[in-house]
C-alpha positions in Angstrom: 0.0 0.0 0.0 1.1 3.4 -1.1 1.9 5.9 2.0 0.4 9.1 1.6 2.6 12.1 2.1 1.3 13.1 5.8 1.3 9.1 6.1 5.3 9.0 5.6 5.9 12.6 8.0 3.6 11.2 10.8 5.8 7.9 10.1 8.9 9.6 10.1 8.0 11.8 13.2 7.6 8.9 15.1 10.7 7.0 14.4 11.9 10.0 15.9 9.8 9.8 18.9 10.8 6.2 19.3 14.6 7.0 19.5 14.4 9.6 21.5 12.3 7.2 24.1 14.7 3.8 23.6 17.6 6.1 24.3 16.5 7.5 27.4 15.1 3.9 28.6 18.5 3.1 27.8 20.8 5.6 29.1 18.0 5.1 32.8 19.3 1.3 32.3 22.4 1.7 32.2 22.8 3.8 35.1 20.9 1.4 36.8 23.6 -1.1 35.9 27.2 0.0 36.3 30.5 -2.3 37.3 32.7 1.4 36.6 32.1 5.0 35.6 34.4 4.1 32.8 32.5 1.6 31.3 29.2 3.6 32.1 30.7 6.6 30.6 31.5 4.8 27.4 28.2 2.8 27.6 26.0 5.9 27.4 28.9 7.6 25.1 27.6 4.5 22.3 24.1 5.0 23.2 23.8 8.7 22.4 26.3 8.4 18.9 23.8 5.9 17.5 20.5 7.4 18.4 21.7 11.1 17.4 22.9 9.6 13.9 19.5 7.7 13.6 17.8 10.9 14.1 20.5 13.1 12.0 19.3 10.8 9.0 15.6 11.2 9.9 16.1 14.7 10.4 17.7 15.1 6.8 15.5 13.2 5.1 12.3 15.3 7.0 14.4 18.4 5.5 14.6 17.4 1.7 11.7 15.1 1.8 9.2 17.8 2.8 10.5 20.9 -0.2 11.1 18.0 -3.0 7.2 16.7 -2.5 5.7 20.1 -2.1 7.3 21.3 -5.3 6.3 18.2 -7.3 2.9 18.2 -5.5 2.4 22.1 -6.5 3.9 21.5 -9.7 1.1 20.7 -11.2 -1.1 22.8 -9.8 1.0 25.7 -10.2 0.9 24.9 -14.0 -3.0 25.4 -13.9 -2.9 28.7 -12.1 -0.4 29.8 -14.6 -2.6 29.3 -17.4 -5.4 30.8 -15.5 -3.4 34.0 -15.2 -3.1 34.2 -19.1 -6.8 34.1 -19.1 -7.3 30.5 -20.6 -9.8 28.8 -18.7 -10.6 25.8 -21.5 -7.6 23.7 -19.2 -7.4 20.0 -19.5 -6.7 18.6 -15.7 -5.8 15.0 -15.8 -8.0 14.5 -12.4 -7.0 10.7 -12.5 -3.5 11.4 -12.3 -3.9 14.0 -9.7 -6.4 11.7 -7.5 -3.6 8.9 -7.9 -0.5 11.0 -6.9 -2.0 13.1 -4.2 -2.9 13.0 -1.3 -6.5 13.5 -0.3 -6.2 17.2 1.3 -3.9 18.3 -2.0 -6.4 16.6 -4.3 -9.4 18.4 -2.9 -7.5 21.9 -3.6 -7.1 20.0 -7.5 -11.1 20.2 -7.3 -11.5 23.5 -6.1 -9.5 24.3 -8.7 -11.7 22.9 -11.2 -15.0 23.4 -10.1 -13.8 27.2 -9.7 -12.6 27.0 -13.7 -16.0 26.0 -14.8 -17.7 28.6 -12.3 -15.4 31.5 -14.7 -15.8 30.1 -18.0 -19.2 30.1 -17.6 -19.5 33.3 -16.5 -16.9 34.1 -19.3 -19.3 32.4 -21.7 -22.2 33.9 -20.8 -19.7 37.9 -20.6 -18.7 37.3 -24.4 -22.3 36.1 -25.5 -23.5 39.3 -24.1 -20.9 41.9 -25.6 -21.9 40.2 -29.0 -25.5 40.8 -28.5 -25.0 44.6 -27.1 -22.5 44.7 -30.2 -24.4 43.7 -32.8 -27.5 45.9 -31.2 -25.4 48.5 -31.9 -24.4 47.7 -35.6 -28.0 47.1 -35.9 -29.2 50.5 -35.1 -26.3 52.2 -36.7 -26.8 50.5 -39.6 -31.2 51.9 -39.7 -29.5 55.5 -38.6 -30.4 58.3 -41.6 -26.5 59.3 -40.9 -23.9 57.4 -41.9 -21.6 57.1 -39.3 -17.1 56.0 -38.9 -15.7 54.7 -35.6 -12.0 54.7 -35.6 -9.4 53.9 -32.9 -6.4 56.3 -31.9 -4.4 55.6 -34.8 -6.9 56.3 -37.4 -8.0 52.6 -38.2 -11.5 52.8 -38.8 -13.0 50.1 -36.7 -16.5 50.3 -38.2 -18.5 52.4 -40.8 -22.2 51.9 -41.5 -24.0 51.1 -44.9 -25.1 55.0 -45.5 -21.0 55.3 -46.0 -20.8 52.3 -48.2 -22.8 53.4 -50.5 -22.2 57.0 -50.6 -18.2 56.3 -50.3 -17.1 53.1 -50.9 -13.3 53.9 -51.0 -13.8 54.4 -47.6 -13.6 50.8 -46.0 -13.3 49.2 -42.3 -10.0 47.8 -41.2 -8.1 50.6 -43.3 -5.9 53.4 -41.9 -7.4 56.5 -43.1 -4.6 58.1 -42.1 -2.6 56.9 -44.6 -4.6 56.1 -47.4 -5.6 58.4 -50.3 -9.0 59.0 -51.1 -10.9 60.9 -53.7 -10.6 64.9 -53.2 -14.2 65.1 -51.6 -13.3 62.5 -48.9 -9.3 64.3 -48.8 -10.6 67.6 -48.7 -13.3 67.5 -46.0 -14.3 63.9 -44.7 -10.5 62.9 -44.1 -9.2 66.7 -43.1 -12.1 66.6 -40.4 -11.5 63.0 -38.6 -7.3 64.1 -38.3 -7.9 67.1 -36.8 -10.6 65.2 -34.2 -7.4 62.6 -33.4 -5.0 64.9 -33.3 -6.8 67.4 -30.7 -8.7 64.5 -28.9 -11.3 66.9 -28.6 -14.5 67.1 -29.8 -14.7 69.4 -33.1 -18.2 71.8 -33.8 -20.1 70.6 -36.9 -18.6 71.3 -39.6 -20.7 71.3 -43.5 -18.9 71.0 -47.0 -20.3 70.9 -50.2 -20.4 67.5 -51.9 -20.0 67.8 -56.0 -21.0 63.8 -55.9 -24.4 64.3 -54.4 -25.1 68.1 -55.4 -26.0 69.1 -52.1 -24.1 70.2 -48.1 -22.7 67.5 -46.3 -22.6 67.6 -42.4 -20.0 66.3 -39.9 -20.3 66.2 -36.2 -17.8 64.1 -33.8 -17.4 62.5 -30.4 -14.5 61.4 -28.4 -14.2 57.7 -27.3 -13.1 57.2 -24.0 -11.7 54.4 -21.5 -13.1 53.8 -18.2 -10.0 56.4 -17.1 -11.3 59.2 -19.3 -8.6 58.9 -21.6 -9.4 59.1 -25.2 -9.6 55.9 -27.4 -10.8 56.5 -31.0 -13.7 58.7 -32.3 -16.8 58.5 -34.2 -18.0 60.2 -36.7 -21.3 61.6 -38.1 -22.0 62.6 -41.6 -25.3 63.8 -41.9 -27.5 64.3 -45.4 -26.2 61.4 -46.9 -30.0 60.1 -48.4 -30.5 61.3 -51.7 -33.1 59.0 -52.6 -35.4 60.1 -49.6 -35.0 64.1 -50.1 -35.6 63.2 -54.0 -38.9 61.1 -53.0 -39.9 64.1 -50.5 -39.8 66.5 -53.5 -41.7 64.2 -55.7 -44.6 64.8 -53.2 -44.4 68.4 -52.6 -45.0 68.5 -56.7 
């Protein structure tokens, strides 16, 4: 049978316990029973060198034994914190292993461990399905928005523009640096002019309207500043307003 590890210590402890009371039974013995105080003297002399190096060797072994174990034991589960630190939570534990080469009060951290991994992924599940839903809520209602609107980060990548920009601007396009990419005049002039100076300052810039030869009418833009849970500013987004030709033409229609 397989001694556990406080099995072996409690083992090892008493060995110790047991020397310590044969040599004292021993030494009281042999003071009891004396032909000379030479030969008493060199009785108890023997006595006390073979109990102390018995207990030397227990005591050295109770001083390596004790790190070496701990480090193997916590090994392991120093390898699943670790991961947990890097914020992976999808961890494979081998909880066969570990019930086989632990002891009971080690394993039952191993489940802890465990039970506290599925508690945070699940709540991690459940964190990411709801930034997607409040996400794409957003998209959503950007996307039915009469303005067309550009969210960029702050170094000009534009992180998202909705389908009124598409389709009035379609060299404008997510994932690209607008900062360093050239675009028709209209877009250099005004569109592009406008969303520099908003990164640059970091502030928010008043409306601003240009006259768009492409759609034969003014062209608004309004801004915002994005900003972290410090207040310090992360990207902007954009407004550009009057973008729907096909509804002014339709409103003219009826006036006629």
């Amino acid at each position: 049978m397989k001694l556990s590890f406080t099995a072996k210590i409690r083992m090892i402890i008493l060995l110790l316990f047991v020397i310590s009371l044969f040599q004292a039974i021993l030494i009281f013995h042999l003071v009891g029973n004396f032909s000379t105080i030479t030969e008493l003297k060199m009785n108890i002399q023997n006595t006390l060198y073979i109990t102390i190096f018995f207990q030397f060797v227990l005591t050295l072994i109770l001083i390596f034994y004790i790190p070496t174990f701990l480090k193997k034991t916590f090994s392991g589960i120093h390898r699943i914190l670790k991961e947990i630190s890097k914020g992976i939570y999808t961890i494979d534990i081998d909880m066969k292993n570990f019930e086989t080469s632990l002891d009971k009060e080690f394993y039952s951290v191993v489940i802890s461990i465990k039970e506290m991994l599925e508690s945070v992924k699940k709540f991690d599940d459940l964190k990411k399905d709801k930034i997607v839903e409040h996400h794409n809520r957003i998209l959503a209602l950007l996307n039915l928005a009469e303005h067309g609107f550009i969210i960029l980060d702050e170094k000009g990548n534009i992180v998202f523009l909705n389908d009124k920009i598409i389709d009035v601007y379609p060299s404008i396009q997510q994932g690209i640096n607008i900062m360093d990419t050239n675009f028709p005049p209209e877009i250099e002039n005004n569109i592009k002019k406008y969303i520099i100076t908003v990164l640059k300052t970091k502030t928010k810039q008043d409306y601003h309207q240009f006259f768009s030869p492409l759609l034969k009418r003014h062209i608004g833009l309004n801004s915002a500043i994005v900003r972290d849970s410090k207040g310090e500013p992360k990207g902007a987004v954009i407004s550009v307003t009057n973008l729907e030709k096909k509804k002014q033409e339709k409103s003219k229609e009826q006036e006629f």
